[in-house]
N, C-alpha and C positions, 0 to 999 in steps of 0.2 A: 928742753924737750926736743928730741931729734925731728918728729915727725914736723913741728910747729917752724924750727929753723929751715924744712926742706920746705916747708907753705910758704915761707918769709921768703926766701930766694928766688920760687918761682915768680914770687908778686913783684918781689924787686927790678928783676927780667921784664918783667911785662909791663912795668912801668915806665923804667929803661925804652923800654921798643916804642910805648905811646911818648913820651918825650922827647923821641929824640924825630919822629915819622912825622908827631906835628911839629916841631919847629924847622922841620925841614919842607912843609911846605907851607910855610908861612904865616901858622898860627901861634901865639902869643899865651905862653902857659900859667897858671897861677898855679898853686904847689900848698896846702892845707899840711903843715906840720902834725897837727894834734887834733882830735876829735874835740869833742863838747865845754871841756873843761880842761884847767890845768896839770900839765904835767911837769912832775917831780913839783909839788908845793911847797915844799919844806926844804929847796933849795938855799933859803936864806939862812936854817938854823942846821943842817946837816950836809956837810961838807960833800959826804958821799951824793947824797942826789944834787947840789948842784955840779958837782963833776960829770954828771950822769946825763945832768937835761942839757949840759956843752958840748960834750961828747955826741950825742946823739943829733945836737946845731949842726955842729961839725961836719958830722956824716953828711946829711942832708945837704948842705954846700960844696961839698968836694963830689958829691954824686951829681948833683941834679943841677948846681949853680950855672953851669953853662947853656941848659936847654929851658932855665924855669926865667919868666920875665918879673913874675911877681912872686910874693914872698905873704901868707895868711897863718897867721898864728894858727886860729881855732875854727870849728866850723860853729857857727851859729851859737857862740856863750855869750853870756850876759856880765853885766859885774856881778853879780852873787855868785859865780861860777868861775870867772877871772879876774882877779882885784888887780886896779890900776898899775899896782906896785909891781906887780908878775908881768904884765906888759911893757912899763918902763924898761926894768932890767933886763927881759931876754931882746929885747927891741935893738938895745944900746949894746948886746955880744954881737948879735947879729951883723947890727953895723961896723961892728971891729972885724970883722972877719968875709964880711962877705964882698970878696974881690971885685964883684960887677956891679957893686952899689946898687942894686934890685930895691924897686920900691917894695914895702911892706905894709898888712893891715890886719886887719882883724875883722869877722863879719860881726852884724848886731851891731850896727855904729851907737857912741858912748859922746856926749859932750865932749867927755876930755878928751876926747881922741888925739885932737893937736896937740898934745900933749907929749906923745913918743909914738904918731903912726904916720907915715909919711900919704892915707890915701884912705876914703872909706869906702867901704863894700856890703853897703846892707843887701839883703835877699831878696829881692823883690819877683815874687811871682805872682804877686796878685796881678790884673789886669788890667786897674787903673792905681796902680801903688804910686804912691806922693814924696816923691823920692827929694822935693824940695822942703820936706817938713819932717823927715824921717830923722832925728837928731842929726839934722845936718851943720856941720861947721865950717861957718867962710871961710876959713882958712884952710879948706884941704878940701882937692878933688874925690870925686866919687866916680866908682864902677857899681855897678848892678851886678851883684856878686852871684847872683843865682836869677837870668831871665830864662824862662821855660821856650823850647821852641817845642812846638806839637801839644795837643790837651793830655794834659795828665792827668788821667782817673788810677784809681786804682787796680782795675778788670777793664778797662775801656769798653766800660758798660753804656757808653753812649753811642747811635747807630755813626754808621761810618760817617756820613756826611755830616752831620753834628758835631763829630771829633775833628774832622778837617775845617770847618767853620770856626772852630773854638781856635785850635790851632792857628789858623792864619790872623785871627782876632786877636790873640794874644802876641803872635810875634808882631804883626802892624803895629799895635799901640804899644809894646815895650821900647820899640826901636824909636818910635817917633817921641813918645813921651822921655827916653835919655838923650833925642839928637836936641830938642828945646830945653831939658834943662843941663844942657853943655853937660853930658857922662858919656862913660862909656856902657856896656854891658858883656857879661859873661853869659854865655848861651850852655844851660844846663838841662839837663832831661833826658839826654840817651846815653846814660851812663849802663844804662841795666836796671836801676834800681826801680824802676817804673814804666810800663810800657808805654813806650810814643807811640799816641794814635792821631798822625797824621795827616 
C-alpha cells in the first residue's frame, strides 16, 4: 500500500530525530520492537515468517542499535500472549547480532524471566506500586518500565491544582520508592497518548 509505506517513512524520520536529539543530550533510550503480542508466531513451523521476524530484528539494529540503550520485546504481554519459547529464541538472534550488546526485556515481568532476559521492566504507574513483589527475580535487575510523570486522567478532568498535586505525588513516591528498592525508572506520559496535567 503506497499511501501506508509514505506513513511508515515519515514515522521512521521522526523516530530517527527523537533518537538521535535524545541521546545526544544525554538521555538513555529504550526501543519496544512489537506491540502486545507476538510477532510472526509460527516462526518455528514456517520458514518464511521466521525469515521475516529476523529480517525485520535486523532492521531495527542496524537502524536504531547505536542511539537505543535498551532493547523491550513487547509492550505490556503476558504469557498467554507471549510463550516463553518466543522470548527465548528471539532473545538468543538478538544477542547474535546486536554489536553493542544492549541489555533486553520484556514488560509484564514473568518468573522466568531469568531465564533469556537480561533485566525486568514491569509498568508501574500506580502510586504506591510494589515493585519488590511484582514477580520480581533475584537474579535480574529491574527498571520501572512505565513511571508516569504529571497525573494522567483521561480529559484532565481534575482542577488544575489537584492535577499538579497528583502529579508531584506521583513522581516523589515513584522516584523514591525505585531509589530504595535499588531500580531504575522510565519516565512515561508525554508521549501524546494522554494529556499531562501538570
Amino acid at each position: 500500500n503506497p499511501d501506508q509505506k509514505s506513513e511508515l517513512e515519515v514515522q521512521g524520520k521522526q523516530a530517527d530525530q527523537l533518537f538521535t536529539s535524545a541521546k545526544a543530550r544525554g538521555f538513555h533510550n529504550l526501543y519496544a520492537f512489537f506491540g502486545s503480542g507476538e510477532a510472526f508466531p509460527n516462526y518455528a513451523t514456517i520458514p518464511s515468517e521466521d525469515q521475516a521476524l529476523k529480517r525485520e530484528v535486523r532492521y531495527m539494529v542496524a537502524r536504531f542499535g547505536a542511539l537505543v540503550d535498551m532493547w523491550e520485546w513487547t509492550n505490556e504481554s503476558d504469557s498467554g500472549s507471549v510463550r516463553d519459547s518466543w522470548l527465548t529464541y528471539v532473545t538468543n538472534y538478538l544477542h547474535s547480532i546486536d554489536p553493542y550488546h544492549r541489555l533486553i526485556t520484556n514488560s509484564h515481568p514473568r518468573t522466568t524471566d531469568q531465564n533469556y532476559l537480561d533485566f525486568q521492566s514491569p509498568h508501574g504507574q500506580d502510586n504506591y506500586f510494589n515493585f519488590q513483589t511484582y514477580n520480581k527475580s533475584d537474579s535480574l535487575p529491574v527498571i520501572n518500565g512505565e513511571g508516569y510523570i504529571g497525573a494522567m486522567t483521561p480529559n484532565c478532568s481534575a482542577s488544575t491544582t489537584e492535577a499538579a498535586n497528583l502529579g508531584e505525588e506521583l513522581f516523589r513516591t515513584q522516584s523514591w520508592n525505585a531509589y530504595f528498592s535499588h531500580m531504575g525508572v522510565i519516565w512515561w506520559g508525554s508521549s501524546g497518548s494522554y494529556p499531562v496535567c501538570f
